[in-house]
C-alpha positions as CSV (number, residue, x, y, z in Angstrom):
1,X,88.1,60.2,147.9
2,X,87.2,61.7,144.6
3,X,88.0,65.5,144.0
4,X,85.9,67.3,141.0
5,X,86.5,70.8,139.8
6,X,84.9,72.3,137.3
7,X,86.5,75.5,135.9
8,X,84.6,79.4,136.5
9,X,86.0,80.7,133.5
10,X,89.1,80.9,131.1
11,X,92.5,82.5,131.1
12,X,93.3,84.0,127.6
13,X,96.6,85.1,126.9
14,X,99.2,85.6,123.6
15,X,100.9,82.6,123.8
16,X,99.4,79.8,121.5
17,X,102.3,77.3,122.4
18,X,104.4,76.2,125.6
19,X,107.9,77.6,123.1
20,X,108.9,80.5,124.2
21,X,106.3,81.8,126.7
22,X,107.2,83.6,130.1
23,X,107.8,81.0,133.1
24,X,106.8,83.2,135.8
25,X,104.5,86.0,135.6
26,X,107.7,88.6,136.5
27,X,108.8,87.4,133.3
28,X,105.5,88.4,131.4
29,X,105.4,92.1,132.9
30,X,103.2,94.2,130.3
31,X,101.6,91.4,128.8
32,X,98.0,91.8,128.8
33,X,95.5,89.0,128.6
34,X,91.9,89.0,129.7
35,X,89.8,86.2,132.1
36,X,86.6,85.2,130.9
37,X,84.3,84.1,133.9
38,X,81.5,81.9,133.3
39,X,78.4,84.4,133.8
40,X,76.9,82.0,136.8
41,X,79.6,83.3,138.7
42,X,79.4,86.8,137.4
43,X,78.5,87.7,141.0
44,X,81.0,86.6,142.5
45,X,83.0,89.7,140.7
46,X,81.7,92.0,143.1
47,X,84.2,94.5,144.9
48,X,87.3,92.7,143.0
49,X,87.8,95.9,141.7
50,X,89.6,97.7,143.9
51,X,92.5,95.5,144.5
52,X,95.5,96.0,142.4
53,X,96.4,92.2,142.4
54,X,95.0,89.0,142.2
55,X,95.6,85.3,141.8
56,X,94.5,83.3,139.3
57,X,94.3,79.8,139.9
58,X,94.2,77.1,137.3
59,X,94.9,73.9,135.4
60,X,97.3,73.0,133.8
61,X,94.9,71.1,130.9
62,X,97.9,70.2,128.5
63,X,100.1,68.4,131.4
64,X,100.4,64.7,131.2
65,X,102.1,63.3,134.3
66,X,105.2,64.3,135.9
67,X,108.4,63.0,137.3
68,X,109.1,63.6,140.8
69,X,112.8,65.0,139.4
70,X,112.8,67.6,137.1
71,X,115.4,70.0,135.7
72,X,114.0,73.5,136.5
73,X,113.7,76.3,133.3
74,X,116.2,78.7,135.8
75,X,118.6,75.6,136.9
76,X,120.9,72.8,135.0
77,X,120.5,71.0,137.7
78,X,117.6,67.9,138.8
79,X,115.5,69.3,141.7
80,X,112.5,67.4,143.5
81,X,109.6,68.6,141.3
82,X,107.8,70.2,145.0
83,X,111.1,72.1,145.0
84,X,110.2,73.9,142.0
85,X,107.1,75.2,139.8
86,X,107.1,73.1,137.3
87,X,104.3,72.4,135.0
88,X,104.3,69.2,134.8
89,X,102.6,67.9,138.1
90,X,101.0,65.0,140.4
91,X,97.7,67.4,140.1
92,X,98.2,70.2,137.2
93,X,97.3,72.8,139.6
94,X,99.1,76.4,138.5
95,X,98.9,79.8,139.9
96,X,99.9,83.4,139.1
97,X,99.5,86.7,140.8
98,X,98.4,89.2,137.9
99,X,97.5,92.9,137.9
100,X,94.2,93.5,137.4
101,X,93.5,96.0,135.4
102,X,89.9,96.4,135.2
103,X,86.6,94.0,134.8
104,X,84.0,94.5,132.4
105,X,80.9,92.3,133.0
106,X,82.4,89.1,132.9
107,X,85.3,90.1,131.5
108,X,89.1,90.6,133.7
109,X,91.7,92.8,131.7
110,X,94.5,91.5,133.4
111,X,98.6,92.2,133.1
112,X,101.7,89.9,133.8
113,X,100.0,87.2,132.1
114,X,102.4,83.6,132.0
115,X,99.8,81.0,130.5
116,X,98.9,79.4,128.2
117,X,95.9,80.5,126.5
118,X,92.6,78.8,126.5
119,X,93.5,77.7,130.6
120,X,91.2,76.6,132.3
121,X,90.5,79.2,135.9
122,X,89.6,77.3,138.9
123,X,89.3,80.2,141.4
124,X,90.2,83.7,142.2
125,X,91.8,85.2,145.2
126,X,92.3,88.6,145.8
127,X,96.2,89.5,146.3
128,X,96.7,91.0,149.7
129,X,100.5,91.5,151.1
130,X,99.6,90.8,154.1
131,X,98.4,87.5,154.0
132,X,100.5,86.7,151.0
133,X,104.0,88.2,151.7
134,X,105.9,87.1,154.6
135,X,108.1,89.7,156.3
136,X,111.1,87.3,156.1
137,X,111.1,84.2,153.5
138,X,114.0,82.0,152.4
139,X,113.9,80.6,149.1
140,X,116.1,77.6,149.3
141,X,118.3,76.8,145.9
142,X,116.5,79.4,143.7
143,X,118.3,82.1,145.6
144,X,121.1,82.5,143.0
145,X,118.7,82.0,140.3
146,X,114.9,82.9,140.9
147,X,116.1,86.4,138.5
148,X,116.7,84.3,135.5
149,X,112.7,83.7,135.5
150,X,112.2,87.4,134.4
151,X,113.7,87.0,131.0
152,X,113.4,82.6,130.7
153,X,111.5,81.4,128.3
154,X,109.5,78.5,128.1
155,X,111.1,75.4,126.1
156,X,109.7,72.0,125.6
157,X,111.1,70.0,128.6
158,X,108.2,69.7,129.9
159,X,106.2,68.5,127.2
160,X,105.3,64.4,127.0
161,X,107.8,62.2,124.6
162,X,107.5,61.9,121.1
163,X,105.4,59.0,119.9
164,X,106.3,57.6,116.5
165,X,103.7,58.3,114.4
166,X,102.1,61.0,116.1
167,X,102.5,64.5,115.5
168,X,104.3,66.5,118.4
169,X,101.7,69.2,120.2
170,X,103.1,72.3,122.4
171,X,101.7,70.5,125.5
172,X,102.9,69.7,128.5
């Protein structure tokens, strides 16, 4: 089975490299960025303005592979990569619920912002607690340290190995 996406748009954002950008969009709060959406799907917008939140989902289009183990930004300890949100993964698929701020033609002002810009946007779901906030959720090892992710930046453990001769890229 083959799977095709084609991105609706792009995520722009301050960060120009992985170094030192938010992990987790609580870790971004006031950062502003804006979503481009391709103008065929410019009707698609409709009545997205009057949520507060959405959810941007994306691709990860500077990951190359993963491993299945991975030393979490928040941890100094391996994890299995599903047990965390890495970047780096089997299918580069990222998401991030953001504050919308406001829309403008084909243009999302949005807030909270933890990507990379120039990422690709695969699809947009409105935020809406009750569907996406269980009453009651446990949050397995990250439970003495999901906190950290508000002020952890971005380093370059994720980011393929040096090849000699090439120049090193902020990628992942």
């Amino acid at each position: 089975m083959k799977i095709d996406y084609q991105p609706i748009g792009t995520i722009h954002s301050p960060f120009k490299t992985v170094n030192g950008m938010p992990i987790q969009p609580s870790g971004a709060a006031g950062v502003r960025g804006t979503v481009e959406i391709n103008r065929k799907f410019k009707e698609g917008l409709k009545d997205l303005d009057g949520f507060s939140h959405i959810i941007l989902i994306y691709h990860f289009h500077r990951s190359t592979g993963c491993n299945l183990l991975v030393r979490p930004f928040v941890d100094n300890v391996e994890r299995g990569l599903f047990a965390t949100r890495a970047p780096s993964r089997p299918n580069p698929i990222g998401l991030s619920v953001v504050r919308l701020v406001g829309i403008d033609a084909c243009t999302l002002t949005i807030e909270g912002v933890d990507v990379l810009d120039g990422t690709p946007l695969l699809d947009i779901k409105p935020y809406v607690p009750d569907f996406d906030h269980p009453d009651f959720t446990s949050i397995g090892w990250l439970e003495k340290t999901h906190k950290a992710a508000r002020s952890c930046k971005s380093d370059n453990r994720f980011m393929p190995p040096r090849r000699s001769g090439k120049k090193k890229t902020d990628s992942f």
